[in-house]
Every structure is written in C-alpha cells, then in structure tokens.
C-alpha positions as CSV (number, residue, x, y, z in Angstrom):
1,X,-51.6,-3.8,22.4
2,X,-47.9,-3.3,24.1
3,X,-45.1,-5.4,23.2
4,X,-41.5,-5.7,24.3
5,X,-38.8,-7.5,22.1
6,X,-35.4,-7.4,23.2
7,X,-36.1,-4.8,26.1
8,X,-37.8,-2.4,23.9
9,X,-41.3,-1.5,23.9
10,X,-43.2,-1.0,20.4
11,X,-46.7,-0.1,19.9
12,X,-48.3,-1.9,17.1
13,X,-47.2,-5.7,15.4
14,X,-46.1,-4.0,12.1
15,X,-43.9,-1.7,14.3
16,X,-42.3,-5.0,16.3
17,X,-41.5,-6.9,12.9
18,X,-40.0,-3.5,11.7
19,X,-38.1,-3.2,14.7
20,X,-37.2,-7.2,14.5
21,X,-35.5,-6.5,11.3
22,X,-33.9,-3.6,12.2
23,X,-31.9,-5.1,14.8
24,X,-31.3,-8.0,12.8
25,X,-29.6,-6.0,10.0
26,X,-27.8,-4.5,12.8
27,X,-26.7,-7.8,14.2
28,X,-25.6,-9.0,10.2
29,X,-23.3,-6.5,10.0
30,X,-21.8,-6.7,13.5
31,X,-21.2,-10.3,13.0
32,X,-19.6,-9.7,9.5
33,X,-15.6,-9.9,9.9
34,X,-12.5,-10.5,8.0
35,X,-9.8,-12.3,10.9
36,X,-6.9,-10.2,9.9
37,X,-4.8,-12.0,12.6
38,X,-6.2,-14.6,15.0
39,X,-6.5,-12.3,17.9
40,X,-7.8,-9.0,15.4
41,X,-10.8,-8.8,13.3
42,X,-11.8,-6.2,10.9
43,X,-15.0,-4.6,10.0
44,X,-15.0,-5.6,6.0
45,X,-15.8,-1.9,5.4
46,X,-13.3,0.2,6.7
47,X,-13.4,4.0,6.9
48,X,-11.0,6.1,5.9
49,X,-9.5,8.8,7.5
50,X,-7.3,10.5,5.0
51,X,-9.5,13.0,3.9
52,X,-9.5,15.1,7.7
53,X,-5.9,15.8,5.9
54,X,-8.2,17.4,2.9
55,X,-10.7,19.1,5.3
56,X,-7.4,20.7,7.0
57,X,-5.5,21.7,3.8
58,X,-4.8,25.4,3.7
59,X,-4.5,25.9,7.5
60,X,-8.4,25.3,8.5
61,X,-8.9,24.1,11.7
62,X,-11.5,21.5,12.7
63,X,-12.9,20.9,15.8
64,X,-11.2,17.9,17.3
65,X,-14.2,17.0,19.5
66,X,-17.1,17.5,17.3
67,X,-15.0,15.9,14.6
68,X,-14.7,12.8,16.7
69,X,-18.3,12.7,17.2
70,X,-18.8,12.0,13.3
71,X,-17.4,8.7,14.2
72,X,-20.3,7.7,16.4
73,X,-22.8,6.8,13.0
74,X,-20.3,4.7,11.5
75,X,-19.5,2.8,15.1
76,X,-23.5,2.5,15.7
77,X,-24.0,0.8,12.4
78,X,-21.3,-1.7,12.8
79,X,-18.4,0.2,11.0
80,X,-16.0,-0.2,14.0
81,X,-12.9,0.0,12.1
82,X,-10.9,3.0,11.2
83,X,-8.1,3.6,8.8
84,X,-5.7,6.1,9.0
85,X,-2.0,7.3,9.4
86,X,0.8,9.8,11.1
87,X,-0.2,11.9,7.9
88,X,-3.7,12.2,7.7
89,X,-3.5,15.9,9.7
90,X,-5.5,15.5,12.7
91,X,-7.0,11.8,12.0
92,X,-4.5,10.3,15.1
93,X,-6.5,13.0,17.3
94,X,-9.7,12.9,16.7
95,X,-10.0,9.2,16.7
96,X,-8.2,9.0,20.2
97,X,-10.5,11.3,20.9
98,X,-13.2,9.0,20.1
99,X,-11.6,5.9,21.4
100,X,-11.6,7.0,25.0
101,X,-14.9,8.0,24.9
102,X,-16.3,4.4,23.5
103,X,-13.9,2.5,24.9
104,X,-11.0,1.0,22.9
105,X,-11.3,-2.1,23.0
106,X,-14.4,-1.7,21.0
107,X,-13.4,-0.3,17.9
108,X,-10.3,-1.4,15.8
109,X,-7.7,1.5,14.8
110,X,-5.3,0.8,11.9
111,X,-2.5,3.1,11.3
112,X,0.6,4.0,8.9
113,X,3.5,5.5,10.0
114,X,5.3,7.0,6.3
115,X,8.7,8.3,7.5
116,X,10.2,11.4,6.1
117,X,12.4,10.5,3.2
118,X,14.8,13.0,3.8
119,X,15.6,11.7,8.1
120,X,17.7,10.4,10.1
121,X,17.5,6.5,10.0
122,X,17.6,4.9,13.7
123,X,16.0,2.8,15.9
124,X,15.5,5.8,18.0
125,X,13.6,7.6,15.7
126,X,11.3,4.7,15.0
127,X,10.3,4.5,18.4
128,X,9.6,7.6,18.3
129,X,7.0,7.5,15.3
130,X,5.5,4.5,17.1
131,X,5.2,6.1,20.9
132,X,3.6,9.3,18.8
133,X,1.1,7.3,17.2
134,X,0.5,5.4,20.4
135,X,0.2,9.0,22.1
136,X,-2.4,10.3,19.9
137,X,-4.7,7.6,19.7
138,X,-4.6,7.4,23.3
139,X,-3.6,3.5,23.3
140,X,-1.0,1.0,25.4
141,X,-0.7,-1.1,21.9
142,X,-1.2,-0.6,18.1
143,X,-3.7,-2.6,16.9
144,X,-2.0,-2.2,13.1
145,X,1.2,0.1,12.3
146,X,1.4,0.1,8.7
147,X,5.1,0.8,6.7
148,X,5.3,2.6,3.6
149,X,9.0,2.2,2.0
150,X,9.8,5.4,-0.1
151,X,12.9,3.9,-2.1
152,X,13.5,0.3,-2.1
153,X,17.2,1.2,-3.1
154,X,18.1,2.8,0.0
155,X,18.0,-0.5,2.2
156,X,16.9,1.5,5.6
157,X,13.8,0.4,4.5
158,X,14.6,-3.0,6.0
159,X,16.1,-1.5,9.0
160,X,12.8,0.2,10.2
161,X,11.2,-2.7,9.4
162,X,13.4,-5.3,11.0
163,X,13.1,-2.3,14.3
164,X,9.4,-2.6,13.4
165,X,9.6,-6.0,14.3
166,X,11.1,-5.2,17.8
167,X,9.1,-3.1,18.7
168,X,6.3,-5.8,18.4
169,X,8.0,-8.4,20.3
170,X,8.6,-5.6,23.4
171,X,4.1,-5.4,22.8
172,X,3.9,-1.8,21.8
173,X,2.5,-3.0,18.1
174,X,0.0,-5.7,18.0
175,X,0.4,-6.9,14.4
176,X,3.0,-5.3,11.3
177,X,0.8,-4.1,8.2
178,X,2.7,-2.6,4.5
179,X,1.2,-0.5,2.2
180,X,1.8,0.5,-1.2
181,X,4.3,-2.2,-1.5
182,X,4.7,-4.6,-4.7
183,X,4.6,-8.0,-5.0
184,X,8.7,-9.0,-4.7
185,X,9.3,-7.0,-1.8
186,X,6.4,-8.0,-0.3
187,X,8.1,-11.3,-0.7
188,X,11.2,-10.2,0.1
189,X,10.0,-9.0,3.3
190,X,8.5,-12.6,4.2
191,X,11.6,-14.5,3.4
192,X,13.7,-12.2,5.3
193,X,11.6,-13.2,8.2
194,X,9.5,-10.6,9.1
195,X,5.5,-11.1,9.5
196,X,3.0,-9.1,8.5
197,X,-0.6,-9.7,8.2
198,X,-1.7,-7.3,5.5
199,X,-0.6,-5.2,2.6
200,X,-2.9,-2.0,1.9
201,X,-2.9,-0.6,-1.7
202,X,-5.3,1.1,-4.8
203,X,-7.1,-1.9,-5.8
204,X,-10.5,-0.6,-7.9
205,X,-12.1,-1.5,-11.0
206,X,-9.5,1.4,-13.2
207,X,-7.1,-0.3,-11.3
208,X,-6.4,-4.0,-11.6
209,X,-2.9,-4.2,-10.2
210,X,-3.3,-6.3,-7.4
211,X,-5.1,-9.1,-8.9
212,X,-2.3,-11.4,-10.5
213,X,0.7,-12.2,-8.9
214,X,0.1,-9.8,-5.9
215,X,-3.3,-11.6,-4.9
216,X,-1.0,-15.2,-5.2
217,X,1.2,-14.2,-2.9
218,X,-0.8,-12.9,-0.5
219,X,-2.9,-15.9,-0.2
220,X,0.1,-18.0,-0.1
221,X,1.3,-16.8,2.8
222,X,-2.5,-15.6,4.5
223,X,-1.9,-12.0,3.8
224,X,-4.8,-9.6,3.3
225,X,-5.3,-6.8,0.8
226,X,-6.8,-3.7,2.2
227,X,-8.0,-1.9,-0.7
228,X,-8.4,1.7,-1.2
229,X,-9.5,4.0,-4.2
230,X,-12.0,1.6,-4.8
231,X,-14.0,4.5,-5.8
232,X,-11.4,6.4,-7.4
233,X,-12.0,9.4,-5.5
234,X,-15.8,9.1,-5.6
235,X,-15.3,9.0,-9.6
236,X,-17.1,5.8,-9.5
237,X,-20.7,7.2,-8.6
238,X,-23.8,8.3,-10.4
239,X,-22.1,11.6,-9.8
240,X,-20.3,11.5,-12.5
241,X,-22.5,9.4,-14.9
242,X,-22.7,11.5,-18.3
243,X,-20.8,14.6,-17.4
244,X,-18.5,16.2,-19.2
245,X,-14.4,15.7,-19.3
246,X,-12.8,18.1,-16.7
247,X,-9.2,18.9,-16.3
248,X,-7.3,17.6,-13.4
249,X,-6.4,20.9,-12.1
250,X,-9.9,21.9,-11.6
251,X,-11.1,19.3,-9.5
252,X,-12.1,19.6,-5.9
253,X,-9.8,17.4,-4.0
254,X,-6.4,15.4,-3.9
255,X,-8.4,12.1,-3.9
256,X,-10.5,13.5,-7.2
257,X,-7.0,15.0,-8.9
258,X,-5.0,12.0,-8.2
259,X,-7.5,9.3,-9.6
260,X,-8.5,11.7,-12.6
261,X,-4.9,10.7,-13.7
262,X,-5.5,6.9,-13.2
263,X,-8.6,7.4,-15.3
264,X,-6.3,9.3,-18.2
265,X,-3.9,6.6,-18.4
266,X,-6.3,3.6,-18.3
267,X,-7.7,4.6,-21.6
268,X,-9.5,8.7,-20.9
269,X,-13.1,9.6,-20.2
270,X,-15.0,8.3,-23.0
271,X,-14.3,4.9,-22.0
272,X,-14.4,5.2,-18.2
273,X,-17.8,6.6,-18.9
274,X,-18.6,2.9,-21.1
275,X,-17.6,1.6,-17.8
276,X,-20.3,4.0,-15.4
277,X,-22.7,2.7,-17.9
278,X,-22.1,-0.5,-17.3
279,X,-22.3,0.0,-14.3
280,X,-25.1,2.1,-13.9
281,X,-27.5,-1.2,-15.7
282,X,-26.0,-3.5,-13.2
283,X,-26.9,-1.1,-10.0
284,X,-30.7,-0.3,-11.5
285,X,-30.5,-4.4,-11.3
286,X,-29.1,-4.7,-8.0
287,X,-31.3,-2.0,-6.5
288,X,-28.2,-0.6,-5.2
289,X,-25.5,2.7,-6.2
290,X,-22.7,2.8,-8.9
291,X,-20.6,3.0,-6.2
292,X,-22.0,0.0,-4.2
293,X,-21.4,-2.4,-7.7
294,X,-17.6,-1.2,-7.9
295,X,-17.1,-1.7,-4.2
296,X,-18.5,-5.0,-3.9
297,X,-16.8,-6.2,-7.2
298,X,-13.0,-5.7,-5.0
299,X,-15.0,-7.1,-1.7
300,X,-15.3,-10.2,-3.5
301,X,-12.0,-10.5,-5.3
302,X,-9.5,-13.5,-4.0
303,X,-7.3,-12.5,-0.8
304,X,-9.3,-9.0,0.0
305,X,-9.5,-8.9,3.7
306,X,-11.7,-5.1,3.4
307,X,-12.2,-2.3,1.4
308,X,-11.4,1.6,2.8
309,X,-14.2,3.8,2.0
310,X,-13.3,7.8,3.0
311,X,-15.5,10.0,5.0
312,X,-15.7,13.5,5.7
313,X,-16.2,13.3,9.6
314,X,-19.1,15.9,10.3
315,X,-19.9,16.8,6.9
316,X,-21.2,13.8,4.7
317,X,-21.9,10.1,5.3
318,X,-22.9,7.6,2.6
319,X,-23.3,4.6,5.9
320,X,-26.6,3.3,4.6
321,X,-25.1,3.0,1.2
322,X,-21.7,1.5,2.6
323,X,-23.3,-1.0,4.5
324,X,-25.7,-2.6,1.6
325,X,-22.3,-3.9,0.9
326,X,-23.0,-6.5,2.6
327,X,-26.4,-7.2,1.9
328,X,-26.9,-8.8,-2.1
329,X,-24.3,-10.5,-4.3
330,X,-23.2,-9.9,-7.5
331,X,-24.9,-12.5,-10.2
332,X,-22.6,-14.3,-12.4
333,X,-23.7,-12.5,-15.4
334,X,-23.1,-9.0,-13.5
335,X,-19.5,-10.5,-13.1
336,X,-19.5,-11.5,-16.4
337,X,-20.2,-7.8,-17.7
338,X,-18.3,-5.9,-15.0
339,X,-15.4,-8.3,-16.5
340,X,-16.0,-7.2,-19.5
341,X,-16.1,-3.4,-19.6
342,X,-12.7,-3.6,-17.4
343,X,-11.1,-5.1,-20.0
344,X,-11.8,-2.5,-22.4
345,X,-9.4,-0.2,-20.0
346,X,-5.8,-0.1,-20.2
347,X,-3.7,-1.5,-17.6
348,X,-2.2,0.7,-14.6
349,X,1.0,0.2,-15.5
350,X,3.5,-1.4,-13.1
351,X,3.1,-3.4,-9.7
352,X,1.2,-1.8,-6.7
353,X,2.5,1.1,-5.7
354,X,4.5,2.1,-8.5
355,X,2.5,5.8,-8.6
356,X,4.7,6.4,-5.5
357,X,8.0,5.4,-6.6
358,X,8.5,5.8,-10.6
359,X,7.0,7.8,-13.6
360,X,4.2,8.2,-14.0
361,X,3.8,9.5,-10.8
362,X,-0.1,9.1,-10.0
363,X,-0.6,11.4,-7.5
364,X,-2.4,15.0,-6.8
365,X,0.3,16.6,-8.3
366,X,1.9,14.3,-10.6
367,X,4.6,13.9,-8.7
368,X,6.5,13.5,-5.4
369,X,6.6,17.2,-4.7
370,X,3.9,17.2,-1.9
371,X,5.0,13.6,-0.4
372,X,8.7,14.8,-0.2
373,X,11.1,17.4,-1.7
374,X,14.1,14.8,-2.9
375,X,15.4,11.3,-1.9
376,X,18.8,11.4,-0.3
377,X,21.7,9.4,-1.6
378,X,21.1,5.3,-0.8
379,X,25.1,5.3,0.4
380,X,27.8,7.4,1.0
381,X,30.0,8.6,-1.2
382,X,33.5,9.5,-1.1
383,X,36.3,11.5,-3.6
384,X,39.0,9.0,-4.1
385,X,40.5,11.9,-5.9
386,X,39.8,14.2,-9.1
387,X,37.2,12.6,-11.8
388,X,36.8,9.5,-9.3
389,X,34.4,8.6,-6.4
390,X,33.0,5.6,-4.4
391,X,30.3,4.2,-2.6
392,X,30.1,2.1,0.1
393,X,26.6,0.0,1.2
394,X,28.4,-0.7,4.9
395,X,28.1,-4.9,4.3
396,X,31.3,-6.5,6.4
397,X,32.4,-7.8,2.9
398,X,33.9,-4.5,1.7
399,X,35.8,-4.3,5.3
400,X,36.9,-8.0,5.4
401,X,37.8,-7.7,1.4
402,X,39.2,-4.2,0.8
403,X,36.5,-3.2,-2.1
404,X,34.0,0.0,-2.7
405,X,29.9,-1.2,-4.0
406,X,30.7,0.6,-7.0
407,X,33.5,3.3,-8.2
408,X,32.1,6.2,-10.8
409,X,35.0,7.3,-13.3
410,X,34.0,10.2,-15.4
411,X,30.8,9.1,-16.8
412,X,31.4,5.4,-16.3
413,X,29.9,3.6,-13.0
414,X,31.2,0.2,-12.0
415,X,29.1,-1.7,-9.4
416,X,30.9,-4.6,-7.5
417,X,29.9,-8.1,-7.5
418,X,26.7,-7.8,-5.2
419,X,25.2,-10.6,-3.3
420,X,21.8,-10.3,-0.5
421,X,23.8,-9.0,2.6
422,X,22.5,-5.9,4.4
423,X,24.8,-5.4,7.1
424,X,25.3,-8.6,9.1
425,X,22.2,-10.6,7.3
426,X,21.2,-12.2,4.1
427,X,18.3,-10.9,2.7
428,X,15.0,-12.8,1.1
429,X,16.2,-16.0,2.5
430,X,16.3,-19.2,0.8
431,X,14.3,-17.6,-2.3
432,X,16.6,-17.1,-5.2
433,X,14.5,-14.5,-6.9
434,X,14.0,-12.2,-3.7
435,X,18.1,-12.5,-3.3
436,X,18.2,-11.2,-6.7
437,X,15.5,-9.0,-6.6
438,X,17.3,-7.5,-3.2
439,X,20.9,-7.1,-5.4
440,X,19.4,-5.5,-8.4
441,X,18.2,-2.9,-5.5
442,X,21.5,-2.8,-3.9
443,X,23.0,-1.9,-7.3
444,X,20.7,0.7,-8.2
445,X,21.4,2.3,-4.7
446,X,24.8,2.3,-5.3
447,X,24.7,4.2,-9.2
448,X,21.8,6.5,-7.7
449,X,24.2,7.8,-4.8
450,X,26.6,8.2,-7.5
451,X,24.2,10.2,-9.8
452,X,22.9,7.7,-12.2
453,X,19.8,5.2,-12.4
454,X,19.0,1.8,-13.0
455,X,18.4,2.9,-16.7
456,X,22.0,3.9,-17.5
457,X,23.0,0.1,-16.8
458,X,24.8,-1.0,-20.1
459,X,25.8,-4.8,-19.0
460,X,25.5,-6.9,-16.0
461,X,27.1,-10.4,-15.4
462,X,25.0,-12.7,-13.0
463,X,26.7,-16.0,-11.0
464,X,24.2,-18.4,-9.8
465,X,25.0,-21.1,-7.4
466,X,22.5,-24.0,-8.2
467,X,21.0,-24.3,-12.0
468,X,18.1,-24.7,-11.3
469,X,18.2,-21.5,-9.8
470,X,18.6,-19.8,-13.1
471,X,15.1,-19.3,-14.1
472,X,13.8,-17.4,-10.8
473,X,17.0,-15.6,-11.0
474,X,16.3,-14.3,-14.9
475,X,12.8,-13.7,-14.5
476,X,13.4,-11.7,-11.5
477,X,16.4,-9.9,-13.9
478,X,14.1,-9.1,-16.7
479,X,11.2,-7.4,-14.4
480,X,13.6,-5.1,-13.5
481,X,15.9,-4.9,-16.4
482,X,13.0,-5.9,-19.2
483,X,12.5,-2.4,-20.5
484,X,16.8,-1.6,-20.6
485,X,17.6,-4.8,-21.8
486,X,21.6,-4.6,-21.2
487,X,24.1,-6.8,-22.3
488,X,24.4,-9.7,-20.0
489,X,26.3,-12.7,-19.2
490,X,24.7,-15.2,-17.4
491,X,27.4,-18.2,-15.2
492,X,27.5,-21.0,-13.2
493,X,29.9,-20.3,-10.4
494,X,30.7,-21.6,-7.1
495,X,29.8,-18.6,-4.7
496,X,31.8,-17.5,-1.0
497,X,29.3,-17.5,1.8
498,X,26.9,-20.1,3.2
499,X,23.2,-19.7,1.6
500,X,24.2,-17.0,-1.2
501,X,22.5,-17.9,-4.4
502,X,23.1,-15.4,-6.5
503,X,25.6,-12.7,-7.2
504,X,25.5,-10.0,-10.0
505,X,27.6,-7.0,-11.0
506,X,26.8,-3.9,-13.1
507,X,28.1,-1.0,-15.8
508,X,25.8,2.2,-16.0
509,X,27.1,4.9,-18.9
510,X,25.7,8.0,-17.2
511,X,24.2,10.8,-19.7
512,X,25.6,8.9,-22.8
C-alpha cells in the first residue's frame, strides 16, 4: 500500500509514522525561538563561527564556497542562526556566501565588530567597519553588530557606541548587541541612553560569572545573554573523561589553550574531572552526551536568550547532538547535583570579561599579545616643563575653568575633581553608581596616560550631592578600589552642574 503524508510518498505504515516524526522533530525545532528584539528571533542554538579563524591560522586557505556549503546541515535542521565577527578570518565571507544562495531573510547573521586598539577613533572609521561587515555578508542591514570595548578608561568606547547608535537610526544596523562587557558598564551603557538587546559573553559550568548580578540586570532591562564557551573548548565532552593532565601549550587549538587556563584557575584537573563525572552519571540518565548536560544546564539559566556552539564548517558536525538540546529537561535532582559539583570549583575571578581586560589574562596566550600589541594613552599629554606633565580628557569644564584632568610631578599624579561628562554629555544618567563608576574610569585614564594605574591610587576624596546617594556611590568605590583600599574622605557637598551626583578626585604614588 502507497501513502502520501505531507506531499511525500512512503511505502509501508511503519515508514509513514517514521517519517511523521521526523518532520515533526523538524517542525519542534523550527518553532523553537528566543525573541531577541520584537522584530528578530534567534535559533536558541547558535553556531559559531570563530573557529574558520582556527581552520585559517598559519596562512591555510579554505575554500570559501565549499566552506559555505557546511552551513547547509545546520540551516536544514533548524540551526538558522550564525554567530560571528570582523575577526573570525573568512567567517563574514563564507556566510554571505551562503546567505545569497538561501536567501537572507531566512537565516539570522549576528556579528561583532572589535576595533583595533591601537586606531584612529572617528565616526568615519566606524562606518567604515559597519559598511565592511555589511559588504561581506552580502546584506542592506545588520541583523546584530556586536561592540567589544578594549579599555573602559579610554572613553572612545562611548563614542563608537553613541556612533553605533547612529548608524542604527540611518537603518544600516537593525539592533546594537555588546560582548564581553561587565555588569556596570553594561549599565552604564543603558543609562547613558543607548539600547541594546543582548550582551554575549563565557558563561559555562567552569565559569559562573554571569549568573549574579550580570543575569539581574539583564533581566531588568530585557537583555539577553548569548553564551559561549559553554563547552570550554570541547573540554566538557566524554573526550576528555579520565585522561590525563596536559599542558596548555600542547593543546590543539586557541579555544582548547584558552579554556585549559579557566580550568587551572577554577581549582586544576583533578577536580574538573569530579565534575565530567558528574556529569557523565547525569548524561548515562538523560540518554544524552556530557556535552549536551553542560549546554543545557546554561540554556536553562535566568536571562539566556541562546547558547554558541562552534563548528568546523566542512570538517565536523555534532547537529544531532546540538539539537537534542531541545528535546529532554534536566530533573530537579540532576540540578541539584550539577549544583553541587560546581560549587566544588573556584570562582572565575572578576566580572565578565575581565580575561580581556586585567590579569589574569584568560586567553590562548595568556595575554593580550595576539588581540593587540599595546593600548595607547586614554588622553593626551603634554610637558608643562621639566619633571611636570598634564593630561587633558577634552570635557568643556577644563576650557570654561582653566584646569588639566590630572598633573604628574616626579612620581606624584594628581587627578582633578572628576564628575560623568564626556565631552558635551553626562554619562550613566540619573544612576549615581554608573556616574561614579564612569569617574573612577575617567581617573584611571587620566594616571594611565600619565604612566601609572588605578593601583598606584594612595587617596581619593568623593562629594556626593544627595545622601542617600552615598551607598551606591561607595559600593560602586569599593568594587573598583576594594583590593587598593586608599585613603579616603567621603563629603556632602553642593555640586556645579544640573544632574551631577557625584564628584571624586585622586593621588596615585607611581613605582613607590
């Protein structure tokens, strides 16, 4: 006997029901989204580009078009978002490549656009990242451009991102995205008035950063995590269940050497592998992989909008596996033991993204050296004459008032009463801790361009408008100031400017 169902013919009833279920697993996962913005939805599962970059280290060239094929699978099986950035070698390429040969408004291309440290800083030259991205992929509009801020000192950062923000208005990027940025500048970005919709950063089971106060903010305001290194570079696997210790600089890939070093600090092999064990009982369980268990652990976490798996275009594909995701549910006591065994880890130290931005540096290399080769000076700096220099942040204060941001005598470094301007605005809004979050950067900009750091700061002196303003204002001094702990003077003052809440000064002792 013949049958048709849906348009297909099938020979046999056990073949129809087969077939029945096939499409409807198809359909399950097609109808599975995260609403990233009302008018874009993600897959849940995202795939990740950034390893094209791997396949093209050490000047091996890929096919473009066959490359581009590989994303075929991942689109037929309901994967129809892609994750990548400016960086990522050829990943632009290949999937405009693929775009115009699906059609683009099927498939939903995120991208990052990491500017080079050492630059120019205009609008011009963000335009220009945007209209390159826009180029490769083949596209009238971004569907996602996400920003990645090198050195929240240097305040340019705000600059591209305010010119970010123009660029969206004039319809070249549908919706602004961040990644690798921590919780009070996420903030600070939001109360400066600039939207974004997501914030993409390492959010695994070795790495729990994201789950306090960055997961309350971003469901306060309806932001979505994108997590990668959910798998810690494929750590997280049956592959590795059992093996032996192996040193960093014998692994097979930047995504393997960088998360060795996250599985060093959060406590060394012995106890990752009580974790894989754990892990291992809860898959057998399941009927699923290692690696399903420690993706769909983050899936579930609050304010995840989807998790970035990697693929190697062309040479491996785990989509099966990836897309079980979304097919069982952890059981409380899974939770209960998955809970447990993290734990026993240590904490990542720091806020997300800190591995890009302060020691220790949690990357390939252990350390900025193949990102970028040196950060440039946050402001000018001028001789005033022998033994003495200043540095100017540009606000119209230090016009209208005759003053430097900070003067360096000898070894000494004096930084100016500093409130939240950045040119003609006030930054972090009405928020008293992002205003003083936003001065504590301006004041380590201004003793880093005059050869210091933050941790040379000796005393500071803080004015605060309101008092009930003081707590925010303190607790948003001691995160950044906690492990210095300089002198400090703390008074009630009545401040020039409408909507200032906070001012502060500084003393930094250089190499004392």
């Amino acid at each position: 006997m013949r049958l048709r169902v849906d348009g297909v013919e099938s020979l046999g009833l056990s073949n129809v029901v087969r077939y029945k279920l096939k499409i409807n697993e198809y359909m399950n996962i097609k109808n599975t989204h995260t609403q990233l913005a009302p008018d874009l939805r993600i897959s849940p599962i995202l795939t990740g580009l950034w390893q094209i970059a791997d396949m093209e280290r050490d000047g091996r060239v890929i096919d473009l078009e066959e490359t581009a094929q590989g994303m075929q699978a991942y689109f037929d099986a309901g994967l129809t978002t892609f994750d990548m950035a400016d960086h990522y070698g050829s990943a632009e390429l290949i999937a405009g490549i693929f775009a115009q040969q699906t059609g683009p408004e099927k498939l939903q291309l995120l991208t990052k656009w990491v500017p080079d440290a050492n630059g120019p800083r205009s609008k011009e030259r963000v335009r220009e990242a945007v209209e390159r991205s826009l180029q490769r992929l083949q596209m009238d509009k971004l569907d996602l451009l996400q920003y990645h801020a090198w050195n929240y000192a240097d305040p340019s950062w705000l600059d591209e991102l305010f010119w970010l923000q123009e660029l969206k208005e004039e319809g070249l990027i549908r919706h602004i995205g961040l990644t690798n940025f921590d919780t009070a500048h996420l903030n600070m970005v939001l109360q400066s008035g600039i939207r974004v919709v997501s914030n993409q950063v390492s959010y695994s089971l070795i790495d729990q950063r994201a789950a306090g106060a960055m997961t309350e903010l971003c469901q306060q305001h309806d932001i979505k995590i994108l997590a990668f290194g959910t798998l810690a570079g494929g750590f997280l696997s049956q592959k590795w269940l059992g093996q032996a210790d192996s040193p960093t600089e014998e692994l097979a890939t930047w995504s393997q050497m960088k998360y060795k070093r996250y599985i060093d600090i959060a406590g060394g092999w012995p106890l990752f592998q009580q974790l894989l064990q754990t892990l291992a009982s809860i898959a057998e369980q399941h009927d699923v992989s290692i690696a399903n268990i420690a993706t769909k652990y983050i899936l579930e976490q609050p304010a995840v909008g989807g998790v970035i798996i990697g693929a190697r275009l062309g040479q491996s594909a785990h989509i099966q596996e990836n897309t079980r995701l979304l097919d069982f549910e952890l059981s409380s006591d899974s939770l209960s033991r998955i809970q447990e065994a993290v734990a026993a880890l240590q904490p990542i130290p720091g806020d997300c993204g800190d591995e890009y931005r302060k020691p220790p540096f949690l990357t390939a290399s252990g350390d900025l050296s193949h990102h970028l080769s040196s950060l440039p000076a946050p402001y000018p700096v001028q001789a005033v004459r022998e033994g003495r220099q200043k540095a100017l942040s540009g606000t119209i204060w230090e016009d209208l008032a005759g003053f430097s941001r900070a003067v360096r005598t000898g070894n000494r470094i004096l930084v100016s009463g500093t409130t939240a301007t950045h040119g003609n605005r006030m930054i972090g809004g009405n928020d008293p801790a992002c205003q003083a979050h936003f001065i504590i950067d301006k004041i380590e900009g201004a003793i880093q361009s005059l050869g210091g750091k933050l941790e040379d700061v000796v005393r500071t002196r803080i004015y605060i408008q309101k008092m009930d303003d003081w707590e925010p204002i303190s607790r948003a001094h001691g995160q950044r100031f906690g492990h210095i702990q300089p002198a400090n003077t703390l008074i009630r003052a009545d401040l020039i400017g409408d909507g200032y809440l906070v001012e502060m000064e500084a003393e930094a002792v250089v190499g004392d």
